[in-house]
DOPA-657336 format. One line per field, with one value per residue (C-alpha): residue in one letter; chain; x, y, z. Coordinates in steps of 0.001 Angstrom, whole numbers, plus 500000, padded with zeros to 6 digits. Each point is the difference from the previous one (the first is absolute). Last residue first. Layout:
residues N
residuo	[a / ...]
cadena	[A / ...]
X	[X / ...]
Y	[Y / ...]
Z	[Z / ...]
end
This chain:
residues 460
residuo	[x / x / x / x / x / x / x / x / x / x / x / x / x / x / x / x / x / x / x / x / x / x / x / x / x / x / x / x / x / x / x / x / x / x / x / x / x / x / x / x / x / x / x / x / x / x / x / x / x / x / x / x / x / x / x / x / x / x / x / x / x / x / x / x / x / x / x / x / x / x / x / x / x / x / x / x / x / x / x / x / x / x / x / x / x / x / x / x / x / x / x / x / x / x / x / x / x / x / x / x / x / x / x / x / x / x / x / x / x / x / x / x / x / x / x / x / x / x / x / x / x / x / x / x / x / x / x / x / x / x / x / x / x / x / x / x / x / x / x / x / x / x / x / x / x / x / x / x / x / x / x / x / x / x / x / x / x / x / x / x / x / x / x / x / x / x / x / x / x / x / x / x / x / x / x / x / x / x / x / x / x / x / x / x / x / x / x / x / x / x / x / x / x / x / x / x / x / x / x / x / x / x / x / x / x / x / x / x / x / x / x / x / x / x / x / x / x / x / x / x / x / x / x / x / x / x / x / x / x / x / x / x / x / x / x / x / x / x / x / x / x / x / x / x / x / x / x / x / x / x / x / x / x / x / x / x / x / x / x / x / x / x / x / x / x / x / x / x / x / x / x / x / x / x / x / x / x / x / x / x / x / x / x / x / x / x / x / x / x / x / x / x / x / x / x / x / x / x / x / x / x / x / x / x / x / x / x / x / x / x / x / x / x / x / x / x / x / x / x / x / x / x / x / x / x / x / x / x / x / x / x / x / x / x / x / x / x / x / x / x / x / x / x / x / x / x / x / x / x / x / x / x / x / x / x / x / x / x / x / x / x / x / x / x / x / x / x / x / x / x / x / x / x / x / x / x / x / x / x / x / x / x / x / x / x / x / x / x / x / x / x / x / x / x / x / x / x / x / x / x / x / x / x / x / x / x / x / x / x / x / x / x / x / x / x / x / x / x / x / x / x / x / x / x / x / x / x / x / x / x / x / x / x / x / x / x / x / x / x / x / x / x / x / x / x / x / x / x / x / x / x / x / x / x / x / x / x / x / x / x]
cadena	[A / A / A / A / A / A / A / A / A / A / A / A / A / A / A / A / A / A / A / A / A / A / A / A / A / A / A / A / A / A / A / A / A / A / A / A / A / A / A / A / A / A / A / A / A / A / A / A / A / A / A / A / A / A / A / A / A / A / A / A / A / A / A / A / A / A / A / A / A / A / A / A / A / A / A / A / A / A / A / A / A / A / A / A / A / A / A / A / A / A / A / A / A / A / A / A / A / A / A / A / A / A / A / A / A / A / A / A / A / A / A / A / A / A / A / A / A / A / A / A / A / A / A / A / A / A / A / A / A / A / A / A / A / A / A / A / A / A / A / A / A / A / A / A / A / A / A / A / A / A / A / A / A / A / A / A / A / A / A / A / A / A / A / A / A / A / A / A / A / A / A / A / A / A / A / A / A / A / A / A / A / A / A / A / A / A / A / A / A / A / A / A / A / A / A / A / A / A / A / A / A / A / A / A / A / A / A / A / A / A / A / A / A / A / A / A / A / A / A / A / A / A / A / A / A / A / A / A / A / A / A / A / A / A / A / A / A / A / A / A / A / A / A / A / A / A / A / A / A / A / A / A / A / A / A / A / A / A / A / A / A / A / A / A / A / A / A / A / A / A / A / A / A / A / A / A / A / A / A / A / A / A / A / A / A / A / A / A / A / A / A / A / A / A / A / A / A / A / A / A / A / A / A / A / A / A / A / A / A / A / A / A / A / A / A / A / A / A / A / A / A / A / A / A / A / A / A / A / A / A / A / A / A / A / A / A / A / A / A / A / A / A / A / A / A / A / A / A / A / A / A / A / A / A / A / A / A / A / A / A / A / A / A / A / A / A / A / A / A / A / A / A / A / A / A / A / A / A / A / A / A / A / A / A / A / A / A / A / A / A / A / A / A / A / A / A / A / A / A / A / A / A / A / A / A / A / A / A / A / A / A / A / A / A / A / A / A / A / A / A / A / A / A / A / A / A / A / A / A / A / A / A / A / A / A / A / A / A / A / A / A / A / A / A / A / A / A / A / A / A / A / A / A / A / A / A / A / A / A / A]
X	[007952 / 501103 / 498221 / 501625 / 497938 / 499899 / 503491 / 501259 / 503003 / 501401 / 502111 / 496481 / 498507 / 503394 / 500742 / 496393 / 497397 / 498940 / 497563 / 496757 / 501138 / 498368 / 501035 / 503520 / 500195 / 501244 / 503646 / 500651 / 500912 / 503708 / 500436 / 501323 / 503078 / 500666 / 502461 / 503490 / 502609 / 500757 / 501540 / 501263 / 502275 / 501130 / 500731 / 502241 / 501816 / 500821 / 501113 / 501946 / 501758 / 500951 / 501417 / 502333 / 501503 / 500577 / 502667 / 502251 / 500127 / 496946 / 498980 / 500227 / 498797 / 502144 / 499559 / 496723 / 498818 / 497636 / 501650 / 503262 / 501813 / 503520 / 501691 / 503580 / 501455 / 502277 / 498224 / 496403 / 497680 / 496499 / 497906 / 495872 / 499059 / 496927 / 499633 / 500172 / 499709 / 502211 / 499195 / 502722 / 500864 / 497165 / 499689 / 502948 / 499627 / 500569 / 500195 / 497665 / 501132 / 497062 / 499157 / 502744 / 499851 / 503124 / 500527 / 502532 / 502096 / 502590 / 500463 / 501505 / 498957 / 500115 / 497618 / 502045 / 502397 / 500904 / 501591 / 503291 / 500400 / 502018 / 500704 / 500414 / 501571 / 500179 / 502427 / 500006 / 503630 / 500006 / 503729 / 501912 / 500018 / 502770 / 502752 / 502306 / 498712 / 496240 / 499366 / 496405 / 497934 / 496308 / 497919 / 496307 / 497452 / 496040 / 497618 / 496984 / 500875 / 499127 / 499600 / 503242 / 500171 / 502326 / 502492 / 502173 / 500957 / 503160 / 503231 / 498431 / 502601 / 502233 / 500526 / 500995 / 498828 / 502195 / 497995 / 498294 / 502652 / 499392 / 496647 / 500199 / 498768 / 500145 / 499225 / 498805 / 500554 / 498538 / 501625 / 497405 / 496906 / 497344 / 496644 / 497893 / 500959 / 498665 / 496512 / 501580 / 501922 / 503750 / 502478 / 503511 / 503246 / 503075 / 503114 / 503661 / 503087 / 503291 / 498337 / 502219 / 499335 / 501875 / 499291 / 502730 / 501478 / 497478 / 501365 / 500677 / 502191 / 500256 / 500999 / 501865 / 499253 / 503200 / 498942 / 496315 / 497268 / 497122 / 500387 / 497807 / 498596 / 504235 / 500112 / 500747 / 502012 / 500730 / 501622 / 500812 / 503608 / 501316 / 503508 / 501584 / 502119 / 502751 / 501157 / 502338 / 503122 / 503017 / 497909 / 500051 / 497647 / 497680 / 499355 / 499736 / 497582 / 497798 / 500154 / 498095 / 497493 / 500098 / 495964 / 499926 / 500017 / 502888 / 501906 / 499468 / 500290 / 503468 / 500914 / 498615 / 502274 / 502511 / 501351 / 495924 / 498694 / 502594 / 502593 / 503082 / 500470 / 502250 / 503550 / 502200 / 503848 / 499315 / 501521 / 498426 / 496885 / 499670 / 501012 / 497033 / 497952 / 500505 / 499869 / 496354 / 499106 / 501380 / 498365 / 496472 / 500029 / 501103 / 497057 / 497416 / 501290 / 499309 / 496651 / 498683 / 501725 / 497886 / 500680 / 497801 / 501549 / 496651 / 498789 / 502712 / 498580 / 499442 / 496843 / 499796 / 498762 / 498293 / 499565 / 496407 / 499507 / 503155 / 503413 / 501540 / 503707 / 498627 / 502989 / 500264 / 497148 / 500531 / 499018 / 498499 / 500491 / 497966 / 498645 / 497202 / 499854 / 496418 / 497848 / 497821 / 500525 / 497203 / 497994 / 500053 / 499444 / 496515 / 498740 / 496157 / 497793 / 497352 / 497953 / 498772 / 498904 / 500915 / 498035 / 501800 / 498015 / 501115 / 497997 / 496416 / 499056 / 497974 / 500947 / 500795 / 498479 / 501494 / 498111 / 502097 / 496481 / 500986 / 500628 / 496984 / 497886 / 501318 / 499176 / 496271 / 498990 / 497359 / 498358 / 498220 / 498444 / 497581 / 497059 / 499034 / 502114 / 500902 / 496407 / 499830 / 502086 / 503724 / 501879 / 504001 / 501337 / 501935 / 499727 / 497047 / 499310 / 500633 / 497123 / 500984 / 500063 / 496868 / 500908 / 496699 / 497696 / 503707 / 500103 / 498961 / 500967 / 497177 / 498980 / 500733 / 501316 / 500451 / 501025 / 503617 / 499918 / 503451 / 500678 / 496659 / 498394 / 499145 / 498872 / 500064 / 497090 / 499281 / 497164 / 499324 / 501709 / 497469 / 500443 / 498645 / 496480 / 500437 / 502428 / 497966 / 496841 / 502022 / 501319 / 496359 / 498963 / 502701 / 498973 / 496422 / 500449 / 502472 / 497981 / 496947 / 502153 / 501510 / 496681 / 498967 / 502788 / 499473 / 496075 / 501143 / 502096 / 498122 / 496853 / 502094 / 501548 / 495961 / 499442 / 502822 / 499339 / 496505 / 501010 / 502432 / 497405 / 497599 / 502274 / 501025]
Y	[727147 / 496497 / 497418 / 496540 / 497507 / 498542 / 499984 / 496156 / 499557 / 496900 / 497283 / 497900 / 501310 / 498650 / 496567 / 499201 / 500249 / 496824 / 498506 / 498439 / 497038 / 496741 / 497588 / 497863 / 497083 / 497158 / 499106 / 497346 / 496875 / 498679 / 496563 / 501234 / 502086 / 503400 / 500124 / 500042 / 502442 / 501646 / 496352 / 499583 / 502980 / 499345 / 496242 / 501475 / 503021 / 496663 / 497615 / 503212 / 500483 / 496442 / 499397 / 503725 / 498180 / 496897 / 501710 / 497455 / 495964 / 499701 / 496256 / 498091 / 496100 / 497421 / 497475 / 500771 / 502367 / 499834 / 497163 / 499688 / 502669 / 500512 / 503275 / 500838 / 503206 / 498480 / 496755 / 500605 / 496942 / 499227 / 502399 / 498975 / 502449 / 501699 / 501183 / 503904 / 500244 / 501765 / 500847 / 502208 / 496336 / 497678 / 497831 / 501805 / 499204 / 502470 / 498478 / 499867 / 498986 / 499948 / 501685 / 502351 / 501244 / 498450 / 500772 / 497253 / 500708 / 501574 / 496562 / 499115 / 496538 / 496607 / 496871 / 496991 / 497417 / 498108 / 501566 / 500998 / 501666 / 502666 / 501033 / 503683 / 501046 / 503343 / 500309 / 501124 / 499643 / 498093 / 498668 / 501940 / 499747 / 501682 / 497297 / 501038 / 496906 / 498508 / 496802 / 498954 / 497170 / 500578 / 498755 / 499797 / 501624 / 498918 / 503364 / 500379 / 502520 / 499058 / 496530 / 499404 / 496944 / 496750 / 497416 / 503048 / 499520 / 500223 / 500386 / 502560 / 501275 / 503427 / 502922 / 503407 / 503419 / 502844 / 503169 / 500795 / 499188 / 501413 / 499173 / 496176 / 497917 / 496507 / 497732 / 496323 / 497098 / 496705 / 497231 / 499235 / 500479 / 503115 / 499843 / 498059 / 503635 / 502224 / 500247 / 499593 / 502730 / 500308 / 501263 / 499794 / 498990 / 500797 / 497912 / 500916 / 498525 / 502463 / 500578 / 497469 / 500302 / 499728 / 499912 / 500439 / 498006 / 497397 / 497928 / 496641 / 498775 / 503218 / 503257 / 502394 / 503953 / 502068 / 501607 / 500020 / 497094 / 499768 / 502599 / 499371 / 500274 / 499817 / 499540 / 496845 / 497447 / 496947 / 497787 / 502851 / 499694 / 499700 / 501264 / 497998 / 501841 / 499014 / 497719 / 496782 / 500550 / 499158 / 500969 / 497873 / 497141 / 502729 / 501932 / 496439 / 498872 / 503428 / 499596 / 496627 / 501392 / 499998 / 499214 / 498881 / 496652 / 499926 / 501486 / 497157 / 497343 / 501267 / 499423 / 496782 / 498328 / 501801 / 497545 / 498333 / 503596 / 500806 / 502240 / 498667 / 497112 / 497483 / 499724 / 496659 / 500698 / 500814 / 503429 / 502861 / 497904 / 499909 / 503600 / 500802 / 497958 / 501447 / 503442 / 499273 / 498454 / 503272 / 502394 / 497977 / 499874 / 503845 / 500541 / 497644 / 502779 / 502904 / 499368 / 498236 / 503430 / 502276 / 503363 / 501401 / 502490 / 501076 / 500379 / 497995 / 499908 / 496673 / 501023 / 503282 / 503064 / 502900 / 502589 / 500929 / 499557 / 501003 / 499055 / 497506 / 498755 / 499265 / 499438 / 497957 / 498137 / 497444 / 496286 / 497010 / 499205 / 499423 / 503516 / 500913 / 501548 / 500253 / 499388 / 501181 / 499126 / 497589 / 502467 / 502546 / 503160 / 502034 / 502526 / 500647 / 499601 / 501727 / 498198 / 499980 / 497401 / 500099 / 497338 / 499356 / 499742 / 497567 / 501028 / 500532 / 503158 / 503385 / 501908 / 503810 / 503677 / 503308 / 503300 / 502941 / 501754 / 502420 / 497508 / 498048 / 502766 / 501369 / 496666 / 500047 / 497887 / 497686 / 498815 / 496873 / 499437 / 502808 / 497946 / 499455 / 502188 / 496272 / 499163 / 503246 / 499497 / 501853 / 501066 / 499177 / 503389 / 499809 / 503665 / 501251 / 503777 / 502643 / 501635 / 503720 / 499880 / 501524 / 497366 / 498324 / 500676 / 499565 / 502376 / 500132 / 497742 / 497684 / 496292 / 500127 / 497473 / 501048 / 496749 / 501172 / 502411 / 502149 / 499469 / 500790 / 498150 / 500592 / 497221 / 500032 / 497911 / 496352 / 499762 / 504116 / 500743 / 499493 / 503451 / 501980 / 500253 / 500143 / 503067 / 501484 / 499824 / 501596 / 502954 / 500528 / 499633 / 502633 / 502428 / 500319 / 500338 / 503139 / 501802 / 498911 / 502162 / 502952 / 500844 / 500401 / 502241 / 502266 / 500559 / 500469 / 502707 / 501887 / 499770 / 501700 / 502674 / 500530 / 500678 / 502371 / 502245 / 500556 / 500424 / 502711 / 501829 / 500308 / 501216 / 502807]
Z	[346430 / 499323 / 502366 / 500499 / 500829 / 496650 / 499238 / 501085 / 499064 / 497548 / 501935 / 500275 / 496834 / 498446 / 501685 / 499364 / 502325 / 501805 / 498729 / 502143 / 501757 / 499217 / 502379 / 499723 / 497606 / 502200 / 499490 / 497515 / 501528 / 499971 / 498139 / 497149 / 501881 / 498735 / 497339 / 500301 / 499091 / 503433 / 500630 / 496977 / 500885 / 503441 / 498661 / 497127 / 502089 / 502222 / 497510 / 498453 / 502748 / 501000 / 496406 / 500927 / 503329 / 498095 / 497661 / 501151 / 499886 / 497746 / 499557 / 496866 / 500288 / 498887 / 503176 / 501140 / 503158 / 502492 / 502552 / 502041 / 498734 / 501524 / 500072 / 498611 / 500945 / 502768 / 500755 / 500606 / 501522 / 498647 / 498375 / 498911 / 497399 / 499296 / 496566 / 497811 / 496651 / 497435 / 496431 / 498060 / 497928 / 501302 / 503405 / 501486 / 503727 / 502496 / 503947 / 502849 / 503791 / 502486 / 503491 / 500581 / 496467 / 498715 / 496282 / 498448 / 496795 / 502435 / 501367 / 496744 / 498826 / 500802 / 499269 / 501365 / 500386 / 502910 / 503253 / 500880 / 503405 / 500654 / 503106 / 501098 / 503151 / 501963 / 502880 / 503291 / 501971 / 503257 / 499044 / 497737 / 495857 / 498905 / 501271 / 496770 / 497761 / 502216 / 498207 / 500268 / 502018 / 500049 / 502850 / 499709 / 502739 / 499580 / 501054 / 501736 / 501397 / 503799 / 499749 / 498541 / 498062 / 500124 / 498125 / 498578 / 496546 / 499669 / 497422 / 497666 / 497667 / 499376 / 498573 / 501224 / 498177 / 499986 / 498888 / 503471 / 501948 / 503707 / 499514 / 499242 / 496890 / 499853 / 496866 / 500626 / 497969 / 501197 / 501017 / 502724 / 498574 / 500647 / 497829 / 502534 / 502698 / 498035 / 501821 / 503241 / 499854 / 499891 / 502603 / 499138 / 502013 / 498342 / 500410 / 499789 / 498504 / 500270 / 503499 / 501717 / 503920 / 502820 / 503522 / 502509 / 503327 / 500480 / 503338 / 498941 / 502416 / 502976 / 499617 / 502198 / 499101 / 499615 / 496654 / 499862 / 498456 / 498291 / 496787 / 497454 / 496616 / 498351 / 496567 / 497615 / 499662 / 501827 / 502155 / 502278 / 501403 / 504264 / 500402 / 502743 / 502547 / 502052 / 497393 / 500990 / 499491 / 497153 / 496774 / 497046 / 500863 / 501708 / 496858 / 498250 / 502335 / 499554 / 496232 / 500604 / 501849 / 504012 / 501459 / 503372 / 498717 / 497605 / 502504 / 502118 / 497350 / 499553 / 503397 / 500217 / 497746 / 498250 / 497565 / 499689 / 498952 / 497502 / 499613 / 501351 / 497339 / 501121 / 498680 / 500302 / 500404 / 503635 / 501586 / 497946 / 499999 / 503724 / 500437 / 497769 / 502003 / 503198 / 498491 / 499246 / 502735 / 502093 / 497441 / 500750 / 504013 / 499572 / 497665 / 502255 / 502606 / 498465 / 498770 / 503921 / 501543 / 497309 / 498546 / 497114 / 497177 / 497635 / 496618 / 497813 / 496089 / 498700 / 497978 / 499605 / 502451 / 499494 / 502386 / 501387 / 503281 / 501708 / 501056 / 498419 / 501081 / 503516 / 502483 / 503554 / 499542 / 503225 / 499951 / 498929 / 496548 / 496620 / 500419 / 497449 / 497067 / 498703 / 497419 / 496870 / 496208 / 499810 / 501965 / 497117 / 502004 / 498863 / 497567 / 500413 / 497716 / 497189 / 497521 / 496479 / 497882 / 496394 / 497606 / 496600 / 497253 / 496865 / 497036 / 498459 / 497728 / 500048 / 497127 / 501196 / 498857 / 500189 / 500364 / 500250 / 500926 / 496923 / 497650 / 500579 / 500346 / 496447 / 498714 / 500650 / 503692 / 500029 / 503468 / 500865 / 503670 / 498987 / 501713 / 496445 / 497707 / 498512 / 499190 / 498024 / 498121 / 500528 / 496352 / 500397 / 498243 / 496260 / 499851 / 502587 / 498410 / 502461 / 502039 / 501549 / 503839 / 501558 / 503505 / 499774 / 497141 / 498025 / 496978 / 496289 / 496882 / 498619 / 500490 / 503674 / 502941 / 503300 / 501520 / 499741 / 502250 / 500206 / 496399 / 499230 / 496794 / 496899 / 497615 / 496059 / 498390 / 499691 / 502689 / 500865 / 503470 / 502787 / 502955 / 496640 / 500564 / 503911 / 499568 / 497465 / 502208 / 502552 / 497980 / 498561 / 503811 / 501241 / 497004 / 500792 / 503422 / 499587 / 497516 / 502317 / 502546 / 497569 / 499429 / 503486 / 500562 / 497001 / 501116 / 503533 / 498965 / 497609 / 502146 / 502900 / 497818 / 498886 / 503899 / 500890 / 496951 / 501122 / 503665 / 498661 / 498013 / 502614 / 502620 / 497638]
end
């Protein structure tokens, strides 16, 4: 029984290793005859049909089968752009079938020469218009008996009363006044000849005293038609605008001149922006500039550059321009950050989409369309970038065809392209041959040396 079963055991053994040995030149024999058809038929036949991969174009057969690649079945190239072989050099061409073309969403643009417009970009900080600054001040000596505004803050117009002051010297060049004035008009009632009462040589010196410490027009007619002299005169701001400060308090005695409140008119503002150094020959005054601020994100304000500061800071190394704008509904506030643009025109140029333009960090390439399907890829030289425009400087041609989209699937292929050519090529000429190694004596083939050794094996 042990006899049998190791007898059994060892032609199972031969069967085995003489199927699997079999099925390995089997194996070999079919992946060269697959390779050699693969090299025989990588060149399509001059006049014949051509198939081609749609995912690697540069596979290019005389008779149906699949990709050596990616095993995709070969279609036939239908009105294709054919590569030479001096354009797969350095794979800096690459030709894309129709169906690519469609399915990449690939869209090509004609490179041509217009006005550009140059945007620089800055940010700023809202400030007060100083030409709409000032201060109400006391023209009189003497006692603030009442403050009609209170606070920082409230808005004031032009003629509007914002305090009561009481003054000896203002009282009394009013009762000196309302007596020469009732002189006169006594006078006239009694002498057939009338002389006119309002006017600085009928009054004399008391009129030129009011004048002096400051009573308006309105104010002598007040005083004309009232029967005393005031106890207290209402001091106005000359101006418009909105109260920044609050010098004095109720009660507090003033003297000539005294600031009272600051005003300030913030229906004209101005914006202070920073811009470099490097943009700084493009800026004119009269330029337009667009401001954008956080707190309205959708509602730009417009307005011009009104100064070029004379100077530099050190620091930042930045020039600061003044730009006047109108502020409707006081929404822009002092010490606010805004965002500017100004556009600059410049002459004409190349433009085209700055989509069209591949940035690698190092150099900017774009997708020319040398040949229908064909595309080839250049260095460009940008310049600046208004909106979606970009500038080019050098590397392209008026009339040229570059792709605007569909770049990311060109880039693919150039790559799958160079990785293939590149496990393609030959070894180098110039490379010596190894040296022919020593003699061996032969191994054992592949099937003595899986086959089993069976003569040291003793069958009783």
């Amino acid at each position: 029984m042990n006899r049998r079963s190791a007898f059994v055991v060892i032609i199972v053994t031969i069967l085995v290793v003489s199927v699997t040995y079999g099925l390995k030149r089997s194996g070999r024999q079919g992946g060269a005859d697959s390779e050699n058809t693969s090299s025989a038929g990588s060149k399509p036949v001059p006049g014949g049909v051509v198939y081609t991969c749609p995912m690697h174009p540069f596979i290019l057969k005389d008779r149906p089968g699949t990709c050596p690649i990616c095993n995709m079945e070969l279609v036939q190239k239908i009105n294709g752009a054919e590569l030479s072989d001096n354009d797969l050099r350095g794979v800096r061409h690459v030709a894309l079938s129709p169906t690519q073309q469609v399915i990449a969403n690939l869209a090509t643009v004609t490179v041509g020469v217009k006005p550009f417009t140059r945007e620089i970009k800055c940010t700023g900080i809202v400030a007060f218009n100083q030409e709409r600054q000032g201060k109400v001040s006391a023209w009189v000596a003497g006692r603030l008996d009442r403050l009609l505004v209170k606070s920082v803050g409230t808005e004031v117009r032009k003629g509007m009363p914002v305090a009561e002051l009481y003054s000896v010297d203002l009282y009394n060049a009013e009762a000196q006044y309302l007596m020469a004035y009732k002189t006169l008009k006594i006078l006239n009632s009694s002498l057939s000849v009338t002389f006119p009462i309002n006017t600085q040589m009928s009054l004399g010196d008391a009129y030129e005293r009011l004048r002096q410490l400051g009573f308006s027009e309105e104010q002598f007619i007040r005083l004309q038609k009232s029967t005393s002299p005031s106890i207290r005169v209402p001091i106005y701001s000359p101006f418009s605008g909105v109260v920044t400060e609050k010098l004095v308090k109720e009660g507090q005695y003033v003297n000539v001149g005294d600031p009272l409140f600051a005003i300030a008119d913030l229906s004209r503002i101005w914006v202070e922006l920073e811009v470099f150094e490097s943009d700084f020959p493009f800026i004119k005054v009269g330029q337009d500039v667009t401001i954008h601020s956080r707190s309205y994100p959708g509602e730009p304000s417009h307005g011009k550059v009104k100064l070029i500061y004379p100077f530099l800071d050190a620091k930042s190394r930045t020039i600061k321009i003044r730009v006047e704008i109108p502020n409707p509904g006081l929404k822009l506030k002092p010490e606010m950050y805004v965002q500017a643009a100004i556009s600059v025109p410049q002459t004409a140029s190349l433009v085209i989409p700055a989509a069209a333009v591949k940035d690698t960090g190092t150099r900017q390439v774009v997708w020319v369309e040398s040949r229908p399907g064909v595309f080839q890829s250049r260095d460009v030289k940008t310049g600046a970038r208004f909106g979606k425009e970009l500038q080019i400087l050098s590397g392209l041609k008026a009339g040229e065809k570059v792709a605007t989209t569909g770049g990311y699937l060109i880039d693919s292929e150039a790559q799958l392209s160079r990785g293939a050519e590149e496990t393609q090529k030959p070894p180098a000429a110039t490379e010596k041959p190894a040296a022919a190694p020593a003699k061996q004596a032969p191994s054992p083939s592949p099937a003595h040396k899986d086959e089993m050794d069976m003569k040291d094996m003793k069958m009783n």
